[in-house]
N, C-alpha and C positions, 0 to 999 in steps of 0.2 A: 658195505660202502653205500653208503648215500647215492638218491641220484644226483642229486646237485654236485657231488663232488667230481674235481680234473684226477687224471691221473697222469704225472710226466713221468717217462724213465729220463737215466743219467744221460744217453746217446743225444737227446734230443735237447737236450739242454745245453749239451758242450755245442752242439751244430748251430746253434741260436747264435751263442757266445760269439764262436769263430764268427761267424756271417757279421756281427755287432760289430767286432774288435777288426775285419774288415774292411768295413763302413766309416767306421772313426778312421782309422790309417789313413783311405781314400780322402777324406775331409780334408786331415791336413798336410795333404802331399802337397808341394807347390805345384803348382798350372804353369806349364809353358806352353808357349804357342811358339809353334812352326811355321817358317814362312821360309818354302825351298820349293824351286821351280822342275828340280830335280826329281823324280819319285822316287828313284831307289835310294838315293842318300836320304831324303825323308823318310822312307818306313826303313831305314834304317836307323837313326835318328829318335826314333819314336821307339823302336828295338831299348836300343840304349838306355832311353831316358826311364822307361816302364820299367827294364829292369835293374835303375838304381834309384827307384821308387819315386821318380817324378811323374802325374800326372799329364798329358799330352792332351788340351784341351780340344784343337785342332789344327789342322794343317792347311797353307795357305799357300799359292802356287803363285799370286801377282801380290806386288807392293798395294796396289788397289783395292783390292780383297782385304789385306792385312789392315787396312786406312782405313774401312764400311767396318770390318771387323772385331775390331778390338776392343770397343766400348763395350760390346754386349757380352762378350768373352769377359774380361777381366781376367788376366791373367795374369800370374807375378810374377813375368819374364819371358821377352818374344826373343826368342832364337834367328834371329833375322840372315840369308843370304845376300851379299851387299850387289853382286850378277843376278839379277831375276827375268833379264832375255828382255821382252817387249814392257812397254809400259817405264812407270817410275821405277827408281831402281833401289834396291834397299838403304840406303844413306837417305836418301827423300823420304821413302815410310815411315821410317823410324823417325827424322826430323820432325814430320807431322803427326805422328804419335807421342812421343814425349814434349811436344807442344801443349797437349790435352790435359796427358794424366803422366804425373812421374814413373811410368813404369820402368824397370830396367831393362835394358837390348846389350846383348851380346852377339857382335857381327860372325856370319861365318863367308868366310872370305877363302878363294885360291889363290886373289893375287897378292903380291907381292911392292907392288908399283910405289914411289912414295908419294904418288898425287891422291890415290885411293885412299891412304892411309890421312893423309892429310885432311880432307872431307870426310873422314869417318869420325879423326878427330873432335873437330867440329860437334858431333852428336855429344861428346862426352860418354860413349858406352862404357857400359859396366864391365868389358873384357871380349877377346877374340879366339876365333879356331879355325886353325887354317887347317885349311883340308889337304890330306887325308888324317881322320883324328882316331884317337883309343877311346873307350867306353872312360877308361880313368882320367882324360884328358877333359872330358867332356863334362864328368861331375863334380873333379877340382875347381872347373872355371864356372861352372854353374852355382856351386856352395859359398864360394869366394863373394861371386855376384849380390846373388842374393843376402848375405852376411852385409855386405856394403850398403844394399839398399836397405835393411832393416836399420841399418845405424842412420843413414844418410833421412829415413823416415821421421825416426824420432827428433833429428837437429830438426828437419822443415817443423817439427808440431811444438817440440819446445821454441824454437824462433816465431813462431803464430802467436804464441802467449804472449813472448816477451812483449812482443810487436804492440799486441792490442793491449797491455798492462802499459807498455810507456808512450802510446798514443790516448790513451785513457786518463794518464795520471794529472790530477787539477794543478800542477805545476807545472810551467813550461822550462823544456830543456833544451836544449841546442847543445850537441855532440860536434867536434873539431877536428880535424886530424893536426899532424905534426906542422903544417904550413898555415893554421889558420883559418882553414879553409873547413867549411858546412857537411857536414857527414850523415848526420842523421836533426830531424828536429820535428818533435811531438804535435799531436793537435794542439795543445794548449799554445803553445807556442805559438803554431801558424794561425789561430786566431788573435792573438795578440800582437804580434808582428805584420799583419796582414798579408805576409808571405805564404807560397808552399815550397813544401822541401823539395817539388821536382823544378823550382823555378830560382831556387838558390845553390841546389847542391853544386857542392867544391865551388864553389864564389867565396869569397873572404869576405869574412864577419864584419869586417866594417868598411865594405862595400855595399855592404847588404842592412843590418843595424846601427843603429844611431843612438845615442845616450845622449841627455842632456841636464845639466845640473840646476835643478831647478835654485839650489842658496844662492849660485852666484852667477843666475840664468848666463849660464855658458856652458857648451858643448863638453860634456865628458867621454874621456877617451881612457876607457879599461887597456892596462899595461901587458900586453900579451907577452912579450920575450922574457919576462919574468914566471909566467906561469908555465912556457912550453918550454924554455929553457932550462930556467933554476927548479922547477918545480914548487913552488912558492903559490899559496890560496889568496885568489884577490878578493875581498869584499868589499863592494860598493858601497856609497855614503848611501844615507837611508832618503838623503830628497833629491836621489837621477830618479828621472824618467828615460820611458823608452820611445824614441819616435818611431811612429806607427808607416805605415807605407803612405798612407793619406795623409802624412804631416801633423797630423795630432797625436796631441803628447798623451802616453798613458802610464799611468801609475802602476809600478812596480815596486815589491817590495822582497826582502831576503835576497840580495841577489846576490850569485859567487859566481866566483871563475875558479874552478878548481884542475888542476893536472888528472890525465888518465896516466898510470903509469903500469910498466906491466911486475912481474914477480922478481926480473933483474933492478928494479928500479927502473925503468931507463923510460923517458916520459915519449908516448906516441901520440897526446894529442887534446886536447881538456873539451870540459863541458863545463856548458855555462846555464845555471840554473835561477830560477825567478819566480817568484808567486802575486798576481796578477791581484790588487786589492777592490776590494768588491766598492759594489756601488754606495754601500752603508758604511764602510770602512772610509770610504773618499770625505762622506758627508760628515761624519761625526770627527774627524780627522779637520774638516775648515771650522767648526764652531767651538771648539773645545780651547778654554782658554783657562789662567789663572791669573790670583791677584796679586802684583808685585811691587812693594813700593808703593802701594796703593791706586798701580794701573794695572789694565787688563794686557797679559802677555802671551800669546799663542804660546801652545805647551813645545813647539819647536824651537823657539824662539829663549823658552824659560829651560828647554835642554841645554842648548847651547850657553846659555849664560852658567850652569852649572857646571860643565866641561871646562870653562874658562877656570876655575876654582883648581880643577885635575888636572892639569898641563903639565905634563915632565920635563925637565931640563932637555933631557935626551933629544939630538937632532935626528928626527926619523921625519920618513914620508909622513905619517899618521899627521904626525903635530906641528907639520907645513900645511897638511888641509884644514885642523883646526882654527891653523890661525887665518886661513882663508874664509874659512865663514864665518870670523869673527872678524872679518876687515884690516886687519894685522898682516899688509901685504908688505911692508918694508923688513919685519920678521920672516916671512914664509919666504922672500927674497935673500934673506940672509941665510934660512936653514938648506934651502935649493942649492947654494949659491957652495955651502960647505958639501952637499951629498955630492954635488958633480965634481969635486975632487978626489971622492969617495967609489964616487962609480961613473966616469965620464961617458961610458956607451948605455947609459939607461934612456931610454927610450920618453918613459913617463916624466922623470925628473925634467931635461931637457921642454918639455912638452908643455908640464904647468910653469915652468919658469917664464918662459913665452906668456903665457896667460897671467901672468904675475905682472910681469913687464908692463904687458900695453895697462894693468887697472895705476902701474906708478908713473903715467906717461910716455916710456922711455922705449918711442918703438920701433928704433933701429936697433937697440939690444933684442929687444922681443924676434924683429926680422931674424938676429941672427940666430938667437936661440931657435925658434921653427926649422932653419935652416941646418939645424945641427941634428936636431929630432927627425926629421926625412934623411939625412944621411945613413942614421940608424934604422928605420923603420921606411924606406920612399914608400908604403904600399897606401901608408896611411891619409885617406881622402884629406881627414879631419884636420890634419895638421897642413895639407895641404891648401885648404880655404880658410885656415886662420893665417897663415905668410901671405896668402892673395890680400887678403885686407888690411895686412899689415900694412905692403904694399901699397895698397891703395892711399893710404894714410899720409904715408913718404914723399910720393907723388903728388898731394896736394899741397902739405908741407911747400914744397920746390917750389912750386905755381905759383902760390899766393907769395914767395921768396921775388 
């Protein structure tokens, strides 16, 4: 033998081993922290928990302690006393610990009382153990526990993604629930609406947004009771704008209203989607013309004379707004005029019939038509400031009578 060479026997190797495979065990025991003002039920407690392989990081005798304590612990579960004598009492620790850091607390309580219960509630703890408990009581509630918060960890980390994936995305979205009303809505969004979501949530969408058509510069009103009701995709004509919180109009493009619905079918509430057109899209979008006829024709302008060509017979909404950016209001009056006996509580129908009205003069019909459309929808501002005006109309009418 060499002198450089070691020499192991087998004893010492296996004692290596053990001491390693030890060491790992201890690693991934979970940590719990004790916080009992009692001694003997704590190093009893501590009894228990060592011997069904939980680590016992340490033990804390005031809610105080447990509060200075806990950060530097980290531990994946305080075993909290909700009686801890002087001081805060454990429903307060705990409050002010999972304030911080989500850790899980499992209260351990003698009473019974239901006001105690009710303020522990409050906490949202991960489980209880009324005293006096078994060794098997103890590790049932603690497995359970912990089992809850590993799931409950992964929703918070997947929802962080989700979070900063749909506050990231260069399209702005606006999430509804089943009344209309603001749920969720992206950065893109609140840079283009000049809103934030803590300053509209549950406010109804068109309390809050405004659409305006830029063909027949007048106010556009997206048909909600069609999308949250029938389940039905609304898309927008391609020249709404969205007015801005400052009143200036901003250029939106792609925009939908689409239902959320769940796996029954049954719709709880839609999103409304928009891609925001750049500052080179805006400009090359006003200079871009063709030549028709031998004059110059905006290429919006040379769409719609092509559409005129594609007009189906068919009385649809579609080919009532067609004929509305084509000036064809005694048509779009006529296809209205069939749908609302077709579907008398439509919301929208009612709405542009109104807008139809005052462009053929006739606007005590229009009055009544608005009047008919708040019947179905009263939340609606929009229709609401189109009757005031009507109104206003009527009233001069008289005067100068």
């Amino acid at each position: 033998m060499t002198a450089n060479s070691v020499f192991y026997d087998s004893s010492s190797l296996n004692d290596a081993r053990n001491v390693n495979g030890r060491q790992d065990a201890a690693i991934n025991r979970p940590r719990i922290l004790i916080v009992e003002d009692e001694a003997i039920c704590a190093e009893d407690l501590r009894e228990i928990l060592e011997q069904s392989g939980y680590t016992v990081c340490s033990i804390f005798s005031t809610g105080e302690q447990a509060v200075a304590g806990f950060s530097v612990l980290q531990p994946d579960l305080v075993l909290m006393d909700i009686g801890l004598g002087e001081g805060i009492d454990g429903i307060q620790a705990a409050a002010q610990i999972t304030s911080r850091l989500p850790i899980p607390v499992v209260f351990l309580t003698a009473y019974h009382d239901t006001e105690t219960l009710a303020r522990a509630k409050e906490i949202n703890p991960y489980g209880y153990l009324v005293k006096p408990f078994s060794k098997e009581t103890v590790h049932t509630t603690l497995q359970i526990a912990l089992a809850k918060n590993q799931h409950d960890n992964r929703i918070r980390m997947v929802s962080a993604w989700l979070d900063m994936t749909f506050r990231n995305l260069s399209r702005g979205i606006i999430t509804l629930d089943r009344q209309g009303k603001i749920i969720l809505m992206n950065s893109c969004a609140e840079n283009i609406t000049g809103k934030t979501l803590d300053s509209v949530f549950q406010v109804p969408l068109d309390d809050i947004l405004h659409f305006h058509d830029a063909a027949l510069n007048q106010p556009y009103i997206p048909f909600m009771p069609a999308v949250l009701s029938d389940g039905l995709i609304a898309t927008f004509p391609s020249d709404i704008r969205l007015v801005a919180n400052t009143g200036e109009m901003r250029h939106i493009k792609d925009c939908i209203l689409s239902p959320i619905q769940e796996k029954d079918g049954s719709i709880q509430g839609a999103i409304l989607m928009f891609t925001p057109e750049s500052a080179h899209e805006m400009s090359s979008g006003s200079v871009k013309s063709h030549l028709r006829d031998g004059k110059k024709i905006p290429d919006r302008t040379l769409h719609i004379l092509d559409i005129n060509d594609m007009i189906k017979i068919d009385q649809t909404l579609e080919r009532a707004t067609l004929c509305i950016l084509l000036g064809k209001f005694e048509e779009a009056e006529s296809i209205f005029a069939s749908l609302i006996l077709q579907n008398p509580n439509n919301f929208q129908i009612w709405h542009n019939m109104g807008n139809v009205l005052i462009k053929l003069g006739r606007h005590q019909e229009a009055y009544q038509a608005f009047d008919k459309a708040l019947e179905i929808c009263p939340d609606s501002t929009e229709t609401q400031r189109r009757k005031a005006d009507v109104l206003a109309i009527l009233s001069m009418k008289k005067t100068r009578r």
